[in-house]
C-alpha positions in Angstrom: 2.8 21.5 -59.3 2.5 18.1 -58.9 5.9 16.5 -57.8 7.0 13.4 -60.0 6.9 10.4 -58.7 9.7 8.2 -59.8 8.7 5.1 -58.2 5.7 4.5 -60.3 6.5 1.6 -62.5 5.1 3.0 -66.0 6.7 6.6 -65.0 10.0 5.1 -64.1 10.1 2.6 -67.5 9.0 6.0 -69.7 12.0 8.0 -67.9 14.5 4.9 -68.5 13.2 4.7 -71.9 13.9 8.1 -72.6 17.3 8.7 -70.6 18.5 5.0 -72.0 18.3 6.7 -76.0 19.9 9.8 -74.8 23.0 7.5 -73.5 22.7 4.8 -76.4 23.3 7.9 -79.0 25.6 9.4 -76.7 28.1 5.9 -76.7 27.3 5.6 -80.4 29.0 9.2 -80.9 32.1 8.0 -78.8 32.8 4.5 -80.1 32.6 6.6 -83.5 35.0 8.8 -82.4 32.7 11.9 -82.8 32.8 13.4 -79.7 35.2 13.7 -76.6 33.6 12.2 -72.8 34.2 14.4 -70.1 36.1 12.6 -67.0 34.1 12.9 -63.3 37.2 14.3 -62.1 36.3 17.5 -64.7 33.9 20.1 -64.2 31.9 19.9 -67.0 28.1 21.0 -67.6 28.1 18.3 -70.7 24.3 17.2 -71.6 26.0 13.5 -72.5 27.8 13.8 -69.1 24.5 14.8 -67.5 22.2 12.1 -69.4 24.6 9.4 -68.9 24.9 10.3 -64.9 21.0 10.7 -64.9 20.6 7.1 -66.5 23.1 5.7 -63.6 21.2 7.3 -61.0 17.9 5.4 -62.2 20.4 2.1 -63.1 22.0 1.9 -59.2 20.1 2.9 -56.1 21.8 3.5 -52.7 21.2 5.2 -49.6 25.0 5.8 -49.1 26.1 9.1 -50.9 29.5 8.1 -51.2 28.8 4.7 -52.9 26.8 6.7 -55.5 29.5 9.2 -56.5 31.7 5.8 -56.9 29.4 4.2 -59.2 29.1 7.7 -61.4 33.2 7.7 -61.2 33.8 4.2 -62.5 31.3 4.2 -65.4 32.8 7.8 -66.6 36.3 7.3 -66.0 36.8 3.5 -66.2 34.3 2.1 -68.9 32.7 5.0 -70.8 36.5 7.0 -71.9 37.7 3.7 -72.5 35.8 2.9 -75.7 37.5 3.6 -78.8 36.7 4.3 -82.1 38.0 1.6 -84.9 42.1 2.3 -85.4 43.3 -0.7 -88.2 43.8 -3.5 -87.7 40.8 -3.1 -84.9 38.2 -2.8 -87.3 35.7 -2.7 -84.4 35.3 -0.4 -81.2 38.0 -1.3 -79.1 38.9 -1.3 -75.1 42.0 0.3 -73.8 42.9 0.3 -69.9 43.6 3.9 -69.8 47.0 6.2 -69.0 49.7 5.1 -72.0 47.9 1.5 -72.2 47.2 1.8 -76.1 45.7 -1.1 -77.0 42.9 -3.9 -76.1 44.7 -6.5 -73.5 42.6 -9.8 -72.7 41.9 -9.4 -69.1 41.4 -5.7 -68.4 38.4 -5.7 -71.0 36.6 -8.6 -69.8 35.8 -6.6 -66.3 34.9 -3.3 -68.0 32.5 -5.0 -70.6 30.7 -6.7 -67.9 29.8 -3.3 -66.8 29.3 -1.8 -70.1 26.8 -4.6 -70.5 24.5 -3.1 -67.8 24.0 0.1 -69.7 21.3 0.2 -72.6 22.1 -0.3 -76.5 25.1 -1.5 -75.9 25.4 -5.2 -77.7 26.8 -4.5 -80.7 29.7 -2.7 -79.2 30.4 -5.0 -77.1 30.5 -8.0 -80.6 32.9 -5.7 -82.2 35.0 -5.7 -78.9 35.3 -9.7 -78.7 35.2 -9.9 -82.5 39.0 -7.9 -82.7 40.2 -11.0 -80.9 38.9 -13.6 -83.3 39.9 -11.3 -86.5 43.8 -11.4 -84.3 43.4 -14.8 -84.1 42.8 -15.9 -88.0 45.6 -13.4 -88.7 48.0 -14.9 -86.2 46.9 -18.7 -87.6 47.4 -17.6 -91.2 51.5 -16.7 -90.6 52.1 -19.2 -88.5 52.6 -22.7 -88.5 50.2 -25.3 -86.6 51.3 -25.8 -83.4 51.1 -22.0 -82.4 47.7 -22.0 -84.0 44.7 -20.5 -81.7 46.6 -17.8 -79.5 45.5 -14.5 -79.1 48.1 -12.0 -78.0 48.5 -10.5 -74.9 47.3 -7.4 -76.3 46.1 -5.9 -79.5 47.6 -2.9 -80.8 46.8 0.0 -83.2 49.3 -0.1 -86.2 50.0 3.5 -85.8 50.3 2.7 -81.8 53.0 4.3 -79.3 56.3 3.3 -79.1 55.3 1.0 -76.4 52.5 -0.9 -77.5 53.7 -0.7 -81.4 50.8 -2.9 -83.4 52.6 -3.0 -86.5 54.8 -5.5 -85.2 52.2 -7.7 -84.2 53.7 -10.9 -85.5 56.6 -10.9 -83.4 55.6 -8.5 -80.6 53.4 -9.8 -78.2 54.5 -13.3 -78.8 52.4 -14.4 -75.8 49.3 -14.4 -74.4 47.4 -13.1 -71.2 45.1 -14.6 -68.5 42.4 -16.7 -70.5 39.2 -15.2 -68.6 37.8 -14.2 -72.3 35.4 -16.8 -72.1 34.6 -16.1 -68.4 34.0 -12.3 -69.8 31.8 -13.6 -72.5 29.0 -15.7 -70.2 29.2 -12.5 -67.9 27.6 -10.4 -70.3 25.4 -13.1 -71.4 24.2 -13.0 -68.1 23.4 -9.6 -68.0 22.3 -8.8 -71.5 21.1 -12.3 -72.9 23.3 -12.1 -76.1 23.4 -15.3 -77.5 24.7 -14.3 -80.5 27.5 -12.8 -79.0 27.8 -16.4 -77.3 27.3 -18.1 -80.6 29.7 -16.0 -82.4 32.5 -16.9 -80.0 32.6 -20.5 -79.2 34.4 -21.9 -81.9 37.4 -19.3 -81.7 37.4 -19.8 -78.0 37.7 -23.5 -78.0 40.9 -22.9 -80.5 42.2 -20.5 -77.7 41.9 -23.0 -74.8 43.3 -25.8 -76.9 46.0 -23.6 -78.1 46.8 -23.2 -74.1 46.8 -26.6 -73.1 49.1 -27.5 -75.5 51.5 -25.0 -75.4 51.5 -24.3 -71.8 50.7 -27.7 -70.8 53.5 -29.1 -72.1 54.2 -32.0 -70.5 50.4 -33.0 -70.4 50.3 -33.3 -66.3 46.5 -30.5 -66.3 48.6 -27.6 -65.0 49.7 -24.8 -66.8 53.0 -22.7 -67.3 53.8 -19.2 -68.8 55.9 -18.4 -72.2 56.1 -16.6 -75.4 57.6 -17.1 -78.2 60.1 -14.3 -78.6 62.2 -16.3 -76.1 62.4 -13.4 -73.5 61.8 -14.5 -69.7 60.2 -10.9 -68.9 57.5 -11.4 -71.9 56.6 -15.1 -70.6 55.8 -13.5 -67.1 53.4 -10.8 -68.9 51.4 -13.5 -69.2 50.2 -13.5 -65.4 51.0 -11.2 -62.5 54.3 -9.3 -64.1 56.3 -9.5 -61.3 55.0 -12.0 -59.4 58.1 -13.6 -57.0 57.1 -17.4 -57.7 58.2 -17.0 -61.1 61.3 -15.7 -60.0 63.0 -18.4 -60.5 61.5 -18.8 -63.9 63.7 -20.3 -67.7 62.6 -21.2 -70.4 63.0 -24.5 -72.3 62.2 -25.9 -75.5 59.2 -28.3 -75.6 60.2 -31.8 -73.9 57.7 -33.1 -76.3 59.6 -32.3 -79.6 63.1 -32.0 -81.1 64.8 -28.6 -80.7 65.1 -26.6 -83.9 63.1 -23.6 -85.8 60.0 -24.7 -84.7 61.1 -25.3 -81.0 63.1 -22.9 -79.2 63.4 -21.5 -75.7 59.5 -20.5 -75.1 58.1 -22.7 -72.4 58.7 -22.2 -69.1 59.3 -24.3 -66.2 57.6 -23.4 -63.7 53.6 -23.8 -63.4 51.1 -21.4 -61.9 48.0 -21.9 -59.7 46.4 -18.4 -61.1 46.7 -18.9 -64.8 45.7 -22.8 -63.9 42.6 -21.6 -62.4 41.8 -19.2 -65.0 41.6 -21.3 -68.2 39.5 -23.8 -65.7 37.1 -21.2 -64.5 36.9 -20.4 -68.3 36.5 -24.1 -69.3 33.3 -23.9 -67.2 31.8 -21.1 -68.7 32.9 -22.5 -72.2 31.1 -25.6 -71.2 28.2 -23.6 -70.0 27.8 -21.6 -73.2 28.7 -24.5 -75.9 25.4 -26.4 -73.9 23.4 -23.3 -73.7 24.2 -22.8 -77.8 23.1 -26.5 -77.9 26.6 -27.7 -78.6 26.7 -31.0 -76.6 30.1 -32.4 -78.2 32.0 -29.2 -76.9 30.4 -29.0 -73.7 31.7 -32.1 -72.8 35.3 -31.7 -74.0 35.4 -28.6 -72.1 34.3 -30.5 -69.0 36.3 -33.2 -69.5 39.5 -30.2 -69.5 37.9 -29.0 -66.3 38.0 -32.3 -64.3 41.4 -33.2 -65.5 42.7 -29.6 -64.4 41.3 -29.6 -60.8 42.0 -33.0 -60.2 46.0 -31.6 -61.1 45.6 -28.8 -58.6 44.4 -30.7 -55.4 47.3 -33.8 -56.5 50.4 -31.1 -57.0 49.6 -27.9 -55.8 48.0 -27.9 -52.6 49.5 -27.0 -49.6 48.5 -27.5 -46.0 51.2 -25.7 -44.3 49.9 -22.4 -46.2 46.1 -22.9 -46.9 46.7 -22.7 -50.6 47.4 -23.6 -53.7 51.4 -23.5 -54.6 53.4 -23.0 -58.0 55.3 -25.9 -59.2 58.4 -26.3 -61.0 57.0 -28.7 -64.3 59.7 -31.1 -64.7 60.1 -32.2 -60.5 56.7 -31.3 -59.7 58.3 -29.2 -56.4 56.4 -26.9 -54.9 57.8 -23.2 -55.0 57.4 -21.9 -51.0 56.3 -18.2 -52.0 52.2 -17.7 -52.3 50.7 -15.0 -53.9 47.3 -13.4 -54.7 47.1 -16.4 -57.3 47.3 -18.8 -55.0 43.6 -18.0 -53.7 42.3 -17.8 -57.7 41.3 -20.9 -57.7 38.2 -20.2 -55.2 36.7 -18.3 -57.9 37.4 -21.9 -60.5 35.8 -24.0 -57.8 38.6 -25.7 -57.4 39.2 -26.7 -53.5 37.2 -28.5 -51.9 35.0 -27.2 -49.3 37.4 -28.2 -46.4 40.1 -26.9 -48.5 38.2 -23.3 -49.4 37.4 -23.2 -45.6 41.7 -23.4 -44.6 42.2 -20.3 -47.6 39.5 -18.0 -45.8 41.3 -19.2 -42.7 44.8 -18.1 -44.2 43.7 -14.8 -46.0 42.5 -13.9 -42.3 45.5 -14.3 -40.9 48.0 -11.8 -40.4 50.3 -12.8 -43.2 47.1 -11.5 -46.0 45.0 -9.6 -44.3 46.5 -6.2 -45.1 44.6 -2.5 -44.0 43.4 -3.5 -47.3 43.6 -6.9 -48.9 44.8 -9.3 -50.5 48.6 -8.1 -51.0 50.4 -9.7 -53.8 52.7 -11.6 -51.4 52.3 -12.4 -48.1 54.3 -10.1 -45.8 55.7 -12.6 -44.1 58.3 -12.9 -47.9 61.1 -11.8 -47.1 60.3 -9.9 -50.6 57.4 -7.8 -49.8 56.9 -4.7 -50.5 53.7 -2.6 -50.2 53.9 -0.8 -53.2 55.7 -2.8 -55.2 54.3 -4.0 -58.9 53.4 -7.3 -57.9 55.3 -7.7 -55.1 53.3 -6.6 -52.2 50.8 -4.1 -53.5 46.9 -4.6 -54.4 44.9 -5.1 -57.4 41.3 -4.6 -57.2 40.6 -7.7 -60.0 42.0 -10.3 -58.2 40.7 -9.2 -55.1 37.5 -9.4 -56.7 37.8 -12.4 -57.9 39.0 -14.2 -54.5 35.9 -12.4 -52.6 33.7 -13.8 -55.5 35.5 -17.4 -54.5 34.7 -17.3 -51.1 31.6 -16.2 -51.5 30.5 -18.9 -53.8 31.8 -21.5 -51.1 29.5 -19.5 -48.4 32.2 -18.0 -46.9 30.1 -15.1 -46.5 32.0 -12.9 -43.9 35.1 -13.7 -45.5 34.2 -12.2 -48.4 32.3 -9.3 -47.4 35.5 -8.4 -45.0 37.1 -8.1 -48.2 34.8 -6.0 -50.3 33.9 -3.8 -48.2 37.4 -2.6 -47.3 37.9 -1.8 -51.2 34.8 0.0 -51.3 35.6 2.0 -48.1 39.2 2.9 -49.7 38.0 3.8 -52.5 35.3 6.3 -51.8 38.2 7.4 -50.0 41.0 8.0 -52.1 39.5 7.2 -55.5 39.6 4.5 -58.4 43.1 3.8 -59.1 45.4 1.1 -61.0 46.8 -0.6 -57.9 47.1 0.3 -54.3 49.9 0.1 -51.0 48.4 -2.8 -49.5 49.2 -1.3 -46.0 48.1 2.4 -46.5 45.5 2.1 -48.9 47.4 4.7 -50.6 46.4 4.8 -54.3 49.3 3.9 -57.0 49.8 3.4 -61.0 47.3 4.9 -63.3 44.1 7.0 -61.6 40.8 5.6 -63.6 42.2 2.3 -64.9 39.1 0.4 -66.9 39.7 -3.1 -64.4 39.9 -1.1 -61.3 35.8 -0.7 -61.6 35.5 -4.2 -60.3 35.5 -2.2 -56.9 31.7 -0.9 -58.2 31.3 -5.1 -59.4 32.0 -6.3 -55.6 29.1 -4.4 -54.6 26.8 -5.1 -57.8 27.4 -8.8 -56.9 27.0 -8.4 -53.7 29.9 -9.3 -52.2 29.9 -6.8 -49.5 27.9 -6.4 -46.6 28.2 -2.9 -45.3 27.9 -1.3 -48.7 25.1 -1.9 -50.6 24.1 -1.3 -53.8 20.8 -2.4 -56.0 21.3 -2.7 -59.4 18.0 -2.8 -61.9 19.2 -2.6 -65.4 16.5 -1.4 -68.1 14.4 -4.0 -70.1 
């Protein structure tokens, strides 16, 4: 018998072909809620399981067994299980992290669509996703007055949701937002899948978003932005960032200088400002900009450009700091620098932010002993006098953020600074797994296993971040 030869161009295009509609009809039963996906960790003989493992295996090549079986475990445990089926008010298929996460949060789904996005037939899923945060955001504008016009919440719930995630309290809980990387998330896909309706359909209700954050956590109009929520409650303002990070330790909340105190201006803005939230909506601005040009949108581009420049231009003035190699939290009204970094204070590689003496002195820092953890970057330096290695926030490690500082340094040319990091993650994970968080001294894995973000470990090496791992990704036409 003659053997097949899976190299041949028209051979391998008929097999993706084929193997692509298997998976496409496969998804569409999921998002539909039709049938159950089977976890990697499960032994299961599932034809879906099989096609969609099949279609990776002609998706991602790599000579490195152990890379392989980590690219198979992050689509089936961290993007495939997490699509939902519509659940009111999500009218759409919907994202959820995974473990007792119930609902669509902001930044968790931006990383796992930008995977999903590499698979076949997968566009219109991926609308509906987006689209749940513009139909939250006409609901939110229509019960509440102007000023708090434009957010979208933190997360977005199912009205028959858990007790901790309860959607049918939506207009008063989450009363704050998230990391604004949605438009970030959106060019990502555009970049993989050429959607420019998905672009198209998003610009408008993402300029309302960034404007809504500007002026509510930019209150005192200095380009530098702050945490809060309007339920008044310190804990929920952090939930916008790093939960626990220890520079918003000393975090209040005030009313906004801007406006007399009454109904329409309580307690909700806090006082201290944050490099990684800063960087975020700027690194967002830029792909807003991006996409409002690409749409043929010239007015917007420029506003969003205009946002950009008057952001960085904030960071380098106020929040740079030589002793540490890094960018610094503030407190808003005395612009004084609060002496604890964290992982955020390097998210601002990934906005283009320093400049390139100033990128240089952060790969200089996240070498040094304080950072460069068995595996990096820790939440905290150890050198605070608060770190702790497994702690929420307070000394463990994300995979996201680390992602996103290696992408940083990268883009500076910081090559070997970057592939240091990635290719620790990749190493520790084909070791112990895809996991929510990890001991940034151990590697040991912590939180939920399988969380949807955590497959930015498989992105690192997609993007090429790393150097020993290596991974070639050819998507079908």
């Amino acid at each position: 018998m003659k053997r097949l030869n899976i190299t041949d161009p028209t051979r391998r295009k008929l097999m993706l072909a084929g193997l692509s509609t298997a998976v496409t009809s496969m998804l569409s039963a999921w998002s539909r809620g039709s049938c159950r996906y089977v976890s990697a960790a499960e032994d299961s003989r599932s034809v879906d399981r099989q096609a969609t493992i099949a279609l990776l295996e002609r998706i991602f090549q790599s000579n490195d067994s152990g890379v392989m079986k980590l690219v198979k475990d992050a689509y089936l445990q961290c993007i495939v299980e997490k699509i939902h089926p519509p659940d009111s008010p999500l009218e759409r298929n919907w994202i959820a992290p995974g473990g007792g996460y119930l609902a669509q949060w902001l930044w968790d789904t931006t990383f796992v669509v930008d995977l999903l996005s590499i698979l076949p037939g997968q566009k219109e899923v991926i609308r509906g996703v987006f689209q749940n945060y513009w139909d939250f955001q006409q609901r939110w504008n229509a019960v509440k007055p102007t000023f708090m016009h434009g957010m979208i919440a933190n997360f977005i719930a199912p009205f028959d949701g858990n007790q901790w995630f309860p959607g049918k309290h939506w207009e008063t809980f989450p009363a704050f937002s998230q990391a604004p990387l949605l438009a970030w998330g959106i060019e990502r896909v555009y970049r993989r899948n050429k959607d420019i309706e998905l672009v198209r359909q998003g610009l408008q209700p993402l300029e309302a978003f960034h404007d809504w954050y500007w002026r509510e956590r930019d209150v005192t109009g200095c380009g530098l932005i702050g945490v809060g929520s309007y339920s008044g409650d310190v804990q929920h303002a952090r939930f916008e960032t790093y939960d626990h990070e220890v520079d918003l330790d000393g975090l209040n909340l005030t009313t906004d200088p801007r406006r007399k105190a009454g109904p329409e201006n309580g307690a909700w803005y806090g006082d201290i400002l944050i490099p990684a939230n800063t960087a975020y909506l700027l690194l967002s601005e830029l792909s807003l900009g991006r996409m409002a040009e690409m749409a043929g949108n010239l007015d917007m581009a420029r506003r969003r450009r205009k946002r950009y420049s008057a952001g960085v231009d904030a960071m380098r003035a106020h929040m740079w700091s030589e002793k540490h190699g890094c960018f610094l939290a503030v407190q808003r009204d005395a612009m004084a620098q609060i002496d604890s970094p964290t992982v955020g204070s390097f998210v601002p590689l990934m906005a283009k932010v320093p400049t390139a003496d100033q990128a240089a002195k952060m790969a200089q820092a996240l070498g040094s002993p304080a950072w460069a953890t068995s595996l990096p970057i820790p939440t905290v330096a150890t050198t605070n006098s608060k770190f702790q290695s497994g702690t929420f926030w307070r000394g463990d490690t994300w995979p996201a953020p680390s992602f996103q500082v290696a992408t940083g340094l990268m883009s500076y040319g910081l090559v070997s600074s970057a592939n240091r990091i990635a290719d620790l993650w990749v190493a520790n994970a084909i070791k112990t797994g895809i996991s929510e968080r990890y001991d940034s001294l151990s590697g040991a894995p912590l939180g939920v296993s399988g969380l949807g973000m955590s497959a930015t470990i498989v992105t690192m090496m997609i993007d090429r971040l790393t150097g020993k791992y290596q991974l070639r990704c050819t998507p079908p036409s």
